[in-house]
C-alpha positions in Angstrom: 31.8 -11.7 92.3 31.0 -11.0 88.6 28.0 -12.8 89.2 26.8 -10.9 91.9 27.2 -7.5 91.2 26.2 -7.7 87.7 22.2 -8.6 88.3 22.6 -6.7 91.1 23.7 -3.2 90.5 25.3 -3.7 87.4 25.2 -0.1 88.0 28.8 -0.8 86.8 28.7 -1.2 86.2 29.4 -2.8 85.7 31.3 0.6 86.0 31.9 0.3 86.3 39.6 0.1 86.0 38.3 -0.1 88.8 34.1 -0.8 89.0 30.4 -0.2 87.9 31.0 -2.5 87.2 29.6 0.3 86.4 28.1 -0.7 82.8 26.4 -2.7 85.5 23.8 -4.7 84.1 20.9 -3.5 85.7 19.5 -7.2 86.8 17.5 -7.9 89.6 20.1 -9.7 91.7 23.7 -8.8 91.9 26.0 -11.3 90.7 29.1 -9.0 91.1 30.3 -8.1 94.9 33.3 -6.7 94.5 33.2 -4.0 91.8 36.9 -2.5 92.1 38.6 -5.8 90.1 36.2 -4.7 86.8 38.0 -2.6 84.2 41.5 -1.5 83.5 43.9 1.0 83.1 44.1 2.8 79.6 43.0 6.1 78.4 40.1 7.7 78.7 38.6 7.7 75.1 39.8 6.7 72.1 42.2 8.7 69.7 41.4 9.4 66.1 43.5 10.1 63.5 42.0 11.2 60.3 41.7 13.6 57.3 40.3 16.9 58.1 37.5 16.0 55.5 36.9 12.9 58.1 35.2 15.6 60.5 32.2 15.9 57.6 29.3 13.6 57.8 30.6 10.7 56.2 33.5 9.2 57.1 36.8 9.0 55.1 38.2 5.9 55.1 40.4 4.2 55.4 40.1 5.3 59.3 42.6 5.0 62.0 41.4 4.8 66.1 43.1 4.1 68.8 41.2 2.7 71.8 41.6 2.8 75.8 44.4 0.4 75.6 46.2 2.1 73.0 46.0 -0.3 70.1 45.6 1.8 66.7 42.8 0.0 64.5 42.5 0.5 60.7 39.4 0.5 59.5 38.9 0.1 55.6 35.2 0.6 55.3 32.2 0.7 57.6 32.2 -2.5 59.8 29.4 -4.9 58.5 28.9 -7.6 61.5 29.4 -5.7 65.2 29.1 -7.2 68.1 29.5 -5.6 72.1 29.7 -7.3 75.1 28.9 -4.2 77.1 25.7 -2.9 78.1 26.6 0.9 77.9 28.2 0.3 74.2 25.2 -1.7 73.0 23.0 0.9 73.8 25.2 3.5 72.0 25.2 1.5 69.0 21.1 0.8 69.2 20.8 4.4 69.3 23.1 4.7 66.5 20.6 3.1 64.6 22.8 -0.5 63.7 20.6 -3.2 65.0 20.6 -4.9 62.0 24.6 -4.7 62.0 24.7 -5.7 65.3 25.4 -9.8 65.3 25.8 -10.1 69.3 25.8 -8.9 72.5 26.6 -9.8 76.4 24.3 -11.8 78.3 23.1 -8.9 80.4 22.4 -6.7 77.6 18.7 -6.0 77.7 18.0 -2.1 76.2 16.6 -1.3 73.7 14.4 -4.2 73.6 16.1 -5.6 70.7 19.2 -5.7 72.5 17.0 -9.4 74.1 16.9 -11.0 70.6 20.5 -10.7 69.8 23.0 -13.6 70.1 24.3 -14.0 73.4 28.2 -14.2 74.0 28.4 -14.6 77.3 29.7 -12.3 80.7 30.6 -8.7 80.0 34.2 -9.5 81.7 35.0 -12.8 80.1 32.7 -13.6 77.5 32.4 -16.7 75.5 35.4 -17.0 73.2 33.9 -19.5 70.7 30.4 -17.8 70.5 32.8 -14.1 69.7 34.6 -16.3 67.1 31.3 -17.6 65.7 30.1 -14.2 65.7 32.6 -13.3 62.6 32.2 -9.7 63.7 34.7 -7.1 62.0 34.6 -5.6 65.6 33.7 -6.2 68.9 33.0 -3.3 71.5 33.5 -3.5 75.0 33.7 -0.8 78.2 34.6 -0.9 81.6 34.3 -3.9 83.1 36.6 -5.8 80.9 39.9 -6.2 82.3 42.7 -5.8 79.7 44.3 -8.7 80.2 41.1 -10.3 79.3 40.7 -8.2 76.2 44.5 -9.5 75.1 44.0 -12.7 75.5 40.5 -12.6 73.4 43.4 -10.7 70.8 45.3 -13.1 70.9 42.2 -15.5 69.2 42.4 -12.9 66.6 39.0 -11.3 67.8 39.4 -8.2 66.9 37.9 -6.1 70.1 37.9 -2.1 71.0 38.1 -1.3 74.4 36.6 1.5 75.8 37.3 3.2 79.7 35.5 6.4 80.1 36.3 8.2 83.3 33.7 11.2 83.0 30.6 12.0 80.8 32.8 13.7 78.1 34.7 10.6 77.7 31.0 8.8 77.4 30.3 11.9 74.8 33.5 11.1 72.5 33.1 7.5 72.4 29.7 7.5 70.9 31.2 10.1 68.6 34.2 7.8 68.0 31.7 4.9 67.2 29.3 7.3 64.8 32.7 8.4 62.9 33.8 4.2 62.8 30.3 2.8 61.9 29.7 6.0 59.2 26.7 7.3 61.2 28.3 10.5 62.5 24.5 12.4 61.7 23.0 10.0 64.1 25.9 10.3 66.6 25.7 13.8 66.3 22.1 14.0 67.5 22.5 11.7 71.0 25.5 14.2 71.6 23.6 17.3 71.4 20.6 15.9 73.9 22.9 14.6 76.3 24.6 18.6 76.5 21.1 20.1 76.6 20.8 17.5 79.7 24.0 18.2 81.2 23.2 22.3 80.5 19.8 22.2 81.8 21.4 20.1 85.1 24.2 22.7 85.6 22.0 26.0 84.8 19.6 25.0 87.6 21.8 24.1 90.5 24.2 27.1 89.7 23.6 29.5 92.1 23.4 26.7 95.2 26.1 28.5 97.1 29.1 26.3 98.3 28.0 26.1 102.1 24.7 25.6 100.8 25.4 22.4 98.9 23.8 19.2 99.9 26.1 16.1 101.0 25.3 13.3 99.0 25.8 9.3 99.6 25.5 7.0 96.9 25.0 2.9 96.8 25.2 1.3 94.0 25.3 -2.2 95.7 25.5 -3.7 99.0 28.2 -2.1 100.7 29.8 -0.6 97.8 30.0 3.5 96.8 31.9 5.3 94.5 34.6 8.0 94.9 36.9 10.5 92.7 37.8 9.7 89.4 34.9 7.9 87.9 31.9 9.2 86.2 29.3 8.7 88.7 31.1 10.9 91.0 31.4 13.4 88.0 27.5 13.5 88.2 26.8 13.9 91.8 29.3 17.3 91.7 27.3 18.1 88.2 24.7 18.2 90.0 25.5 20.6 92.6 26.4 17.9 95.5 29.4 17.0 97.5 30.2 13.4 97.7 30.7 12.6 101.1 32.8 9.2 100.1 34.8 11.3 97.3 38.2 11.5 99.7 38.3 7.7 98.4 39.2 6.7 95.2 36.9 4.4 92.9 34.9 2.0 93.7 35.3 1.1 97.0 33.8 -0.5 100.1 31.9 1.7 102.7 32.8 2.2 106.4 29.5 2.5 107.7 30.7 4.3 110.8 31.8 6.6 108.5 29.0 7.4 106.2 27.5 7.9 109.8 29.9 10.4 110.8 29.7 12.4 107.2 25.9 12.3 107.8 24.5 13.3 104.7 21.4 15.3 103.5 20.3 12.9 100.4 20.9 9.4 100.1 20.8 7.9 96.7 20.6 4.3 96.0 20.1 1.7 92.9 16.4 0.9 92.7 15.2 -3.2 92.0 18.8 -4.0 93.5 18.4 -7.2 95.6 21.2 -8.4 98.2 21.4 -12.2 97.0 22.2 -13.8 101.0 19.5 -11.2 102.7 17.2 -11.5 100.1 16.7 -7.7 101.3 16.4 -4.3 98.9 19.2 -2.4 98.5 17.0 0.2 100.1 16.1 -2.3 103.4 19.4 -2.6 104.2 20.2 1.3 103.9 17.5 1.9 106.1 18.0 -0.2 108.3 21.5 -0.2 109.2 22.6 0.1 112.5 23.3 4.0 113.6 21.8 4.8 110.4 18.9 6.2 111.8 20.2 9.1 112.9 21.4 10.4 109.2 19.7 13.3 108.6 18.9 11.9 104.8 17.4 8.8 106.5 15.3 11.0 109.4 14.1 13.3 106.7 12.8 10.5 104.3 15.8 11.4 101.7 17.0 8.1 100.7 16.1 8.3 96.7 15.9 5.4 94.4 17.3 5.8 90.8 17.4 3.9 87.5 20.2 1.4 88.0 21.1 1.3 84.8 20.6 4.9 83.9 22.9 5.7 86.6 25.7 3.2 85.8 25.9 2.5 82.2 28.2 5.3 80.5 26.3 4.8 77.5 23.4 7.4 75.6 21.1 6.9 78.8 23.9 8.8 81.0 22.4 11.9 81.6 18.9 11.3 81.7 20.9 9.3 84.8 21.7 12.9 85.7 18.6 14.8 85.3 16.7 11.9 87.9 20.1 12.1 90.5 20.1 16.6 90.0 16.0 15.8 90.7 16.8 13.8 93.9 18.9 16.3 95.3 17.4 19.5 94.7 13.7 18.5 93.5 12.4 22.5 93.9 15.4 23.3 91.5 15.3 20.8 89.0 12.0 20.4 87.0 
């Protein structure tokens, strides 16, 4: 299942404790099919515990974090060797400016650029424990779609790994704080956070006066068969951007009922462009489209099934919200420019 949803959607991505899977990969065919056994239980960002001078540019050490799973970490000094096997954290830490600190990363990690000439340490759920070891990072990063049993066990090797689980886009906002304050790079840190609120403000300042009963209904796909519901980020976006989740009565990533998506008959239809079903050989948007009964959905008999960045949309990483300007752009075009 890993394998299939990953090159798939990895929109995750993976997500993506229950999906995407949901720092999905963003491949072209999905090697994960079952997105709701990714991630864990934990909280939503970390928890720092530091000297009020700790909130100045530089970092005070020696630094104390807790991650998702509630382990307290210690850092002494700025880590020197990094590693992540997440997409969504490997991008933070790119745009952090630590590529030459960074001494691994998953096999699906592939943005920036330089993300490709990294080491590879294997699947972003269970990665290669000897390449991690080899790695000698002082920390490895890793997000959603690592279970925490999986991330104990690599513990118990004495790799020393920080989990992340973020839930909405201000849990996505804190950890890239939390990983400027670790690394010492809280400047740079500082700089992502303030785009991605001038994306999220210029998002929610359009679609603001879109009247309750005048707000569309929205279906998303991430992969074959699969949506998302309350509690996790992507459905934060599709309300932040002045929609109503017509599969939000379900919880996480789940598996559609076609009959029902039908029956909710919504207005805007998004879906995870390059997305390839691996037994159909079909596009994620084929199959939506073609579906039986599907036909008569308005979004489908209006031309308003709308293909987004996979990996914009998924990863819960510095990328997020330009995610949400293209999905606010889908659903209300004439109000977001």
């Amino acid at each position: 299942m890993e394998k299939k949803f990953v090159k798939k959607a990895l929109i995750l991505t993976v997500a993506l404790a229950t999906a995407v899977s949901l720092a999905a990969c963003g491949k072209k065919e999905a090697e994960i099919t079952n997105p709701s056994k990714l991630g864990g239980e934990g909280t939503k960002a970390p928890t720092v515990t530091t000297t009020p001078a700790a909130a100045a540019k530089k970092t005070v050490y020696p630094l104390k974090v807790k991650d998702a799973t509630g382990k307290e970490f210690t850092f002494e000094k700025a880590p020197e060797k990094i590693a992540s096997v997440s997409p969504a954290e490997t991008e933070a830490l790119f745009a952090l400016g630590l590529e030459a600190n960074i001494v691994g990363v998953s096999d699906y990690d592939d943005y920036p650029d330089a993300a490709k000439t990294k080491p590879k340490l294997g699947s972003i759920t269970k990665p290669n424990q000897e390449a991690l070891i080899a790695s000698n990072a002082n920390i490895v990063f890793t997000g959603v779609s690592m279970k925490v049993d999986t991330v104990e066990q690599l513990r118990a090797l004495n790799v020393n790994i920080f989990k992340v689980e973020p839930k909405t886009l201000d849990d996505v906002i804190a950890n890239i704080q939390t990983y400027g304050l670790i690394t010492d790079h809280q400047e740079q840190a500082e700089k992502i956070v303030v785009k991605m609120k001038a994306d999220r403000q210029k998002v929610v300042d359009a679609v603001k006066d879109v009247k309750q009963e005048n707000k569309k209904k929205v279906y998303i796909e991430f992969s074959p068969g699969w949506t998302v519901g309350s509690g996790e980020f992507m459905d934060e976006l599709i309300k932040l951007s002045g929609g109503i989740n017509v599969a939000g009565d379900g919880k996480g990533w789940y598996q559609i009922s076609e009959e029902k998506i039908i029956q909710q008959n919504p207005a805007v239809i998004l879906f995870a462009n390059g997305v390839i079903d691996t037994k159909s050989k079909k596009s994620l948007d084929e199959i939506i489209r073609t579906r039986s009964g599907w036909d008569t959905i308005e979004a489908v008999k209006n031309k308003q099934v709308i293909g987004l960045d996979q990996n914009m949309l998924s990863r819960p990483g510095p990328r997020l919200t330009d995610g949400l300007l293209q999905m606010a752009k889908g659903i209300y075009p004439e109000l977001v420019k």
